[in-house]
N, C-alpha and C positions, 0 to 999 in steps of 0.2 A: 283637166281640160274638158272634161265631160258636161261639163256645168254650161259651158257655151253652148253647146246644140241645145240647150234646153231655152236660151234665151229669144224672145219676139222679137223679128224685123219690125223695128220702129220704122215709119214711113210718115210723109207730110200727108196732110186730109186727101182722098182721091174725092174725085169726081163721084156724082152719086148714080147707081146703078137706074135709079126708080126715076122713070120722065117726070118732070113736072118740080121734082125736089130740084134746092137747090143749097150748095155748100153753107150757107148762114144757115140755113134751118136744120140740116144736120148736125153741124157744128155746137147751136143753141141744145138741140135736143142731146145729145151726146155729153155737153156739158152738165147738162143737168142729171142724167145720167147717173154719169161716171164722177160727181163732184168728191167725193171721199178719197179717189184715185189722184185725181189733179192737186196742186200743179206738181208735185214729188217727182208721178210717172207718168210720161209722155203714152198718147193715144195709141194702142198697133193698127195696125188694118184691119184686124177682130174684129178689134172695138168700133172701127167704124162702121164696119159693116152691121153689128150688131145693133148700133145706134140708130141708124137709117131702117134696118129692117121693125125694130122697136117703131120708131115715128111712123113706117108705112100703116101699120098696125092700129095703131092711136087713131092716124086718121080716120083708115075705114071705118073702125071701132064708131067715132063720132057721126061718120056719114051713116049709119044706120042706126044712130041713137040710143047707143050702147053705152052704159056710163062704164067709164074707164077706172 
């Protein structure tokens, strides 16, 4: 029964933390992401948040003309 505590609350996409973003663009980035994961294992909260934090990143990165 140990094996379950170790398992991730899978959840549907939230809302994204960072103003301006918006679900398709996390979604897309996340996908892309995580393609090697898909479609077997569905997304956890982790991952989404780590996807959005990922994209926040890209972007700044591009707004100061930092190549990615």
């Amino acid at each position: 029964m140990k094996a379950k505590a170790n398992v991730s609350k899978l959840l549907e996409q939230p809302m994204p933390f960072t103003p301006g973003l918006t679900r398709a663009a996390v979604r897309e980035h996340a996908y892309r992401l995580y393609r090697d994961k898909l479609p077997g294992h569905p997304l956890t909260l982790a991952d989404w948040v780590l996807a959005e934090k990922d994209l926040v990143a890209t972007m700044q990165a591009e707004e100061e003309g930092v190549e990615v």
